[in-house]
C-alpha positions as CSV (number, residue, x, y, z in Angstrom):
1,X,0.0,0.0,0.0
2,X,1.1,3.6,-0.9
3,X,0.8,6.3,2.3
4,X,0.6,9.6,2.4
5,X,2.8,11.3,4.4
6,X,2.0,12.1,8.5
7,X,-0.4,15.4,8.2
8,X,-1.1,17.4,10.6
9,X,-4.5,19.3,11.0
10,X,-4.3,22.8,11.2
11,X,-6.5,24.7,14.1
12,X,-8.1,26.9,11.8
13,X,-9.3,24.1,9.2
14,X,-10.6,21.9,12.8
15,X,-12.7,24.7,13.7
16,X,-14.7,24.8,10.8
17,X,-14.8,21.1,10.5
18,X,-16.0,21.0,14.0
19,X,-18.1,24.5,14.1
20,X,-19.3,25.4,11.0
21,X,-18.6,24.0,7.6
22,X,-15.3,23.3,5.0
23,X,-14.6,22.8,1.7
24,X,-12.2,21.2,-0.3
25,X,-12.0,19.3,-4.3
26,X,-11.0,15.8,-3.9
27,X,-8.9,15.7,-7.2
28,X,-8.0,12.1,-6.3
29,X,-11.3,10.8,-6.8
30,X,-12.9,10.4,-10.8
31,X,-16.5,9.8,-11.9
32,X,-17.2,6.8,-14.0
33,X,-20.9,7.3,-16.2
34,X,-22.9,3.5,-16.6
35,X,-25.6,3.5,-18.8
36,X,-27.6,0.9,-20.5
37,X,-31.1,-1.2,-20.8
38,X,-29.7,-3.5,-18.8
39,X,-27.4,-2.3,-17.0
40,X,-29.0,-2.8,-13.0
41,X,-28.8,-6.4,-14.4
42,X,-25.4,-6.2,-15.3
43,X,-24.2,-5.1,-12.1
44,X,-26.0,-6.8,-10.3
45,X,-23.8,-9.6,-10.8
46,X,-20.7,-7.9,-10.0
47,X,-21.2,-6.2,-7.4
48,X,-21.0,-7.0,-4.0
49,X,-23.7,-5.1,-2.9
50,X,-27.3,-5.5,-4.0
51,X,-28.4,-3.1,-6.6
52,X,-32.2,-3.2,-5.1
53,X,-30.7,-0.3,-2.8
54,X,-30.0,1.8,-4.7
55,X,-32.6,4.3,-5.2
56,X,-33.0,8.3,-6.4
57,X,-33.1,8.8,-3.1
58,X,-30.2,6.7,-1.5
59,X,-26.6,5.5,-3.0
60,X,-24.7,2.6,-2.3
61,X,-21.0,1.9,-1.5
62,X,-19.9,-1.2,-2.8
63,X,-16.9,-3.4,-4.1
64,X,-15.6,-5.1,-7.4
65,X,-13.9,-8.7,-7.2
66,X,-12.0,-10.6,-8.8
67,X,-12.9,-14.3,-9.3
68,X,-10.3,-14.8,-6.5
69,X,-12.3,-12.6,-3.9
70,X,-9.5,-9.4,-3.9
71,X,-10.8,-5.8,-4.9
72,X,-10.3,-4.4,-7.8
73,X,-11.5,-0.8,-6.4
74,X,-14.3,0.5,-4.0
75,X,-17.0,3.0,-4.8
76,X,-20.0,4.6,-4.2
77,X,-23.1,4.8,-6.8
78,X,-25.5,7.5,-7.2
79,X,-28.5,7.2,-9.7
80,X,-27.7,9.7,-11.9
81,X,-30.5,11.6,-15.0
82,X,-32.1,9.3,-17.7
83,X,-31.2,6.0,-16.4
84,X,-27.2,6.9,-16.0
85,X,-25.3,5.7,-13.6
86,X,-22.3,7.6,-11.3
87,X,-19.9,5.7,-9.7
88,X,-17.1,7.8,-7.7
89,X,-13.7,6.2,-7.3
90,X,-10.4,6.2,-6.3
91,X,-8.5,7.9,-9.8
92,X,-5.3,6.0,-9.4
93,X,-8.0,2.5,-10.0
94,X,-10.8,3.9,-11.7
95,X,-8.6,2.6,-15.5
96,X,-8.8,-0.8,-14.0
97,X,-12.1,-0.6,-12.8
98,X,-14.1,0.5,-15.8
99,X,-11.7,-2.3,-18.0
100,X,-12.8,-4.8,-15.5
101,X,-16.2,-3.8,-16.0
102,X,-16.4,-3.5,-19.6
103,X,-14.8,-6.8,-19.4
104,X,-17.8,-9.3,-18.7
105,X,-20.1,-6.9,-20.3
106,X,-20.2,-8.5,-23.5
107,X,-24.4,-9.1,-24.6
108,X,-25.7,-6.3,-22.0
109,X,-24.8,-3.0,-24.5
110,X,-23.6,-1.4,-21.3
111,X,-21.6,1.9,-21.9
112,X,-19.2,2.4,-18.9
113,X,-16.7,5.0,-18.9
114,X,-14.6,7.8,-16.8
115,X,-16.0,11.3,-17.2
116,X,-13.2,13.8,-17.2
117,X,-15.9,16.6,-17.2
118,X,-17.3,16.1,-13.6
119,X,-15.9,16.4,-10.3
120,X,-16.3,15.8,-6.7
121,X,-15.9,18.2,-3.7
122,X,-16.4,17.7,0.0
123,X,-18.2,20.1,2.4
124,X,-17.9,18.9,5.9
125,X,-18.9,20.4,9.0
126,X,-22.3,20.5,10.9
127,X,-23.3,23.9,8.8
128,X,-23.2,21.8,5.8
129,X,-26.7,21.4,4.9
130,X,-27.5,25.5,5.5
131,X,-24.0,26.3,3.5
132,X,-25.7,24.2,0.6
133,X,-29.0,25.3,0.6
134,X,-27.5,28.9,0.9
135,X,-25.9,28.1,-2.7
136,X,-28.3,26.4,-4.4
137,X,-27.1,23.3,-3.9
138,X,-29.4,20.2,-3.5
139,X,-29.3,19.0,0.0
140,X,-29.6,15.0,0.9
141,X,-32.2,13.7,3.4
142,X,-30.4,12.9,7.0
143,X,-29.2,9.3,6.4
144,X,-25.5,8.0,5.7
145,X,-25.3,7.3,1.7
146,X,-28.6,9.6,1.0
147,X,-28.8,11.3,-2.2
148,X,-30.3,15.1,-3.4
149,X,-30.2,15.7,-7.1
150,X,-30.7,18.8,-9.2
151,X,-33.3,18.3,-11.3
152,X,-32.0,21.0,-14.4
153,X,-28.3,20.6,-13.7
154,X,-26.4,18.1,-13.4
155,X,-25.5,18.0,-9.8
156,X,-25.6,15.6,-7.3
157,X,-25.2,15.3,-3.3
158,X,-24.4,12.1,-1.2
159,X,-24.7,12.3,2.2
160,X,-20.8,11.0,3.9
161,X,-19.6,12.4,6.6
162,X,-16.0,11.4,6.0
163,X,-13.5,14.7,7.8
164,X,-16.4,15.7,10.4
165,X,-19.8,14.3,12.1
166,X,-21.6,15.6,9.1
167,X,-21.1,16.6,5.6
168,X,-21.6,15.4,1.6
169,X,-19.6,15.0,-1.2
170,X,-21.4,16.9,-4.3
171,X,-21.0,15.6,-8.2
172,X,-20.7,18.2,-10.5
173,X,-18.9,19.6,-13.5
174,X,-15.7,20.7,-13.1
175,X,-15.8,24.6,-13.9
176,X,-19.0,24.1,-11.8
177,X,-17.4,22.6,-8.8
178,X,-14.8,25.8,-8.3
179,X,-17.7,28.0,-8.8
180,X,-19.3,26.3,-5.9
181,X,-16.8,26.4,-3.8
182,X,-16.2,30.0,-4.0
183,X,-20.0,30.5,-3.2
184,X,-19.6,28.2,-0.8
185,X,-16.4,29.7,1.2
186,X,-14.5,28.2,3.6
187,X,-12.2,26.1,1.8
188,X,-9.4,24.7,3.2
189,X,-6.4,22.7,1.7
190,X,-6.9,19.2,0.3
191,X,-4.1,17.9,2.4
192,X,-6.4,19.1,5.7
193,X,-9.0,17.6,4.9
194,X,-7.0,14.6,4.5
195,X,-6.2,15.4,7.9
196,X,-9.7,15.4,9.4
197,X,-10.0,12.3,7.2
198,X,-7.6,10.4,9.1
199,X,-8.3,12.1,12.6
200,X,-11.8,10.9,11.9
201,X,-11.4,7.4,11.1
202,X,-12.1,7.3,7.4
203,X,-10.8,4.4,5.8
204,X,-9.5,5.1,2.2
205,X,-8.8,2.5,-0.6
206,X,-5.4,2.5,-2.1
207,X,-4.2,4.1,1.6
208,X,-5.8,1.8,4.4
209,X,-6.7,-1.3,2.1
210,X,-6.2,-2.5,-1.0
211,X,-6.3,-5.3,-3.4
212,X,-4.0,-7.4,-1.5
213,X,-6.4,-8.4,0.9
214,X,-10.2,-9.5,0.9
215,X,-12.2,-5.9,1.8
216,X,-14.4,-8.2,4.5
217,X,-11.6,-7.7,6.6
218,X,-11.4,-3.6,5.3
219,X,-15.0,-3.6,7.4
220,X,-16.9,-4.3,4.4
221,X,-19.8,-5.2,6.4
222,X,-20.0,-2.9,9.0
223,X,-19.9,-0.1,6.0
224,X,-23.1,-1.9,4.3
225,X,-20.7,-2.6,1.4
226,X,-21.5,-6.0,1.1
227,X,-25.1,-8.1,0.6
228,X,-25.2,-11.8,1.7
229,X,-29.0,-12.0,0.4
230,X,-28.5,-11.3,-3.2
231,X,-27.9,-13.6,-6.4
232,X,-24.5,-14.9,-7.6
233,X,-21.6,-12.0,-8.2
234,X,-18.1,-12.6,-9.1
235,X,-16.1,-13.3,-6.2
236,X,-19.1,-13.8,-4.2
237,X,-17.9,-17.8,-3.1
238,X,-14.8,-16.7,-1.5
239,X,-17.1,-13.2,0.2
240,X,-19.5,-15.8,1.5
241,X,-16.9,-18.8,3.0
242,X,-15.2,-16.3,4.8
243,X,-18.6,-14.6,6.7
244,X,-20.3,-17.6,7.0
245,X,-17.2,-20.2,8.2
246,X,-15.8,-17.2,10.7
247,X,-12.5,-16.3,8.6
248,X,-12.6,-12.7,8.7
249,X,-9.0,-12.0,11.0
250,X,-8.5,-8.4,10.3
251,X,-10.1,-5.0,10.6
252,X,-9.6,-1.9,10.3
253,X,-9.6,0.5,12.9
254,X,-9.4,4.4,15.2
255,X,-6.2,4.3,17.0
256,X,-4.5,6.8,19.0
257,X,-0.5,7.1,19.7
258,X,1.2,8.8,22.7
259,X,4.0,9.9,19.9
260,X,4.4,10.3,15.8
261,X,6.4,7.2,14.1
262,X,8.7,7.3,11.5
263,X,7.2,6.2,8.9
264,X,4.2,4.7,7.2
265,X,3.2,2.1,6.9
266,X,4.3,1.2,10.9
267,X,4.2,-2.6,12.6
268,X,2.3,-2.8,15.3
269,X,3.9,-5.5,17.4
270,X,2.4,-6.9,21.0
271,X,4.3,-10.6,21.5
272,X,4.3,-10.9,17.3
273,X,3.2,-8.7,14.6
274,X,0.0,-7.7,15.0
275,X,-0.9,-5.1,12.5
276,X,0.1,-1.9,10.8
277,X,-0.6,1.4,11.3
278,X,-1.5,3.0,7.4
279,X,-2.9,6.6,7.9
280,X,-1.5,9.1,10.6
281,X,-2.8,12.6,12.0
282,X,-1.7,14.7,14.6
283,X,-4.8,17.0,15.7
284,X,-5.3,20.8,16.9
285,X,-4.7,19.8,20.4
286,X,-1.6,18.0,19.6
287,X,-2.6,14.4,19.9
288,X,-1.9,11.3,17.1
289,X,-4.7,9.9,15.8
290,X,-4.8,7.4,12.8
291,X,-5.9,3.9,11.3
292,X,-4.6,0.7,11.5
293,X,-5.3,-2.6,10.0
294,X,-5.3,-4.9,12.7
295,X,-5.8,-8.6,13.4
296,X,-9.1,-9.0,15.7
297,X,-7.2,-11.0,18.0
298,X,-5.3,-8.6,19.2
299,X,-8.1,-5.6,19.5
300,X,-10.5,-8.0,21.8
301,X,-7.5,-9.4,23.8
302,X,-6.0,-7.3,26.9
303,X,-2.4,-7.2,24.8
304,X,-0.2,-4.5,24.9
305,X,0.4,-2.7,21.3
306,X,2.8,-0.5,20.1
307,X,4.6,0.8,17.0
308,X,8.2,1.7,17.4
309,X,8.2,1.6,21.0
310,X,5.4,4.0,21.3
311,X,2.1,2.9,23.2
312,X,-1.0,2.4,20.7
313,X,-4.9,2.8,21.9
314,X,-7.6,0.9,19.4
315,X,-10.3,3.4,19.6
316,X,-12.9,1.6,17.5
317,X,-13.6,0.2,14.2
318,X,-12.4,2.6,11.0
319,X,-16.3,2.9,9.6
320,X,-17.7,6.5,8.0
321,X,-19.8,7.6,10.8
């Protein structure tokens, strides 16, 4: 896994976060378009969640597998104007995603590809929802993964909360988007809300996980990335032996440090390895605060962590709440 660098959040970009609202574009996230007759069907069998949830009202977040049961990328998908489709992803596997998903297409006349024309932006904070309505913006219903759309624009809101107890991401076009967020004010720096990201526990694909590792043990199912009531998807054997036959050893999680480490990724190390610190924060106040993958053994047992000497808390699962 690639990590970014220790950040540390700045006391002007945590007050807003934590008293009014922020903004910042997430330039590392791209929009893939899906379209076609059939193309709930389609998905439906490659997905790992169940397509039935998603409504105009409500996205999903969701994986792709290989046949082997590893991620290819994680996303979340909105339902876009006239049947379309937006899935947001990580940009460094969105490529690989929409091959893989043009892949096993063949027979559904799906049309899947990236859409250099639209962006994403954050606005966090518990004045989000006035600071949108304020600008025109459409504003989602209260609920985690809720969706607003515009109805003569194409702009859409999902409700994620992902640097502070509240906020959205919005979908928009680009030129848009800056307009937006000048309207909008209070932006900060994309590197603090990465910050808040981390101090808040939000897990981040390509960062925290990857496709190393089977996303059941990323917290796939306590982030209702997952259905085990659905048909057949690809991947979907390996998803289910692993829920059903107790083979989920890892999660992610909240820790705090007494100190900053070296380096990233970190071992965290009781009597053996136990884990690995990924993301890293140090807060306003001064504290460490940051998320680790770590075996589940060693977060229900009494042990001891640390990470170069220096004393590590677990302070709950990595989840976007």
């Amino acid at each position: 896994m690639t990590t970014l660098a220790i950040a540390k959040l700045p006391a002007a970009a945590a007050a807003l976060l934590r008293e009014n609202h922020a903004c910042a574009l997430l330039a590392s996230l791209a929009v893939i378009k899906a379209s076609g007759p059939a193309i709930r069907d389609y998905l439906q069998g490659q997905l790992t969640q169940d397509m039935a949830l998603l409504t105009p009202e409500r996205g999903i977040y969701t994986t792709v597998l290989t046949p082997q049961g590893k991620p290819v990328a994680d996303m979340r998908i909105l339902e876009g104007h006239n049947g379309e489709l937006l899935i947001i992803s990580e940009s460094s596997r969105a490529e690989a995603l929409v091959g893989r998903l043009r892949r096993f297409a063949v027979g559904f006349e799906a049309r899947i590809g990236i859409v250099d024309a639209l962006a994403v932006f954050a606005v966090q904070g518990p004045g989000t929802d006035a600071a949108l309505a304020d600008c025109g913006l459409p504003v989602p219903t209260m609920n985690i993964y809720d969706t607003a759309t515009s109805a003569e624009h194409e702009t859409f809101s999902l409700r994620l909360p992902m640097a502070a107890t509240d906020g959205v991401w919005v979908v928009c076009a680009k030129a848009e988007a800056v307009s937006c967020m000048r309207r909008l004010g209070h932006q900060i720096t994309v590197e603090d809300m990465e910050a808040a990201r981390i101090a808040h526990g939000f897990p981040r694909f390509g960062i925290d996980w990857d496709e190393t590792m089977h996303p059941l043990n990323a917290n796939l199912i306590e982030r209702h990335g997952v259905s085990f009531d659905k048909g057949c998807y690809v991947g979907q054997e390996v998803t289910s032996r692993m829920h059903w036959r107790g083979q989920i050893k890892w999660q992610l999680c909240r820790v705090g440090l007494d100190a900053a480490v070296e380096s990233l990724p970190c071992a965290v190390m009781a009597t053996a390895r136990m884990g690995e610190i990924t993301s890293l924060a140090q807060t306003e106040d001064g504290e460490f605060r940051g998320i680790a993958l770590l075996r589940i053994e060693a977060v229900e047992s009494d042990c001891e962590l640390r990470a170069e000497g220096t004393r590590l808390s677990v302070l709950g699962q990595a989840l976007p709440v």
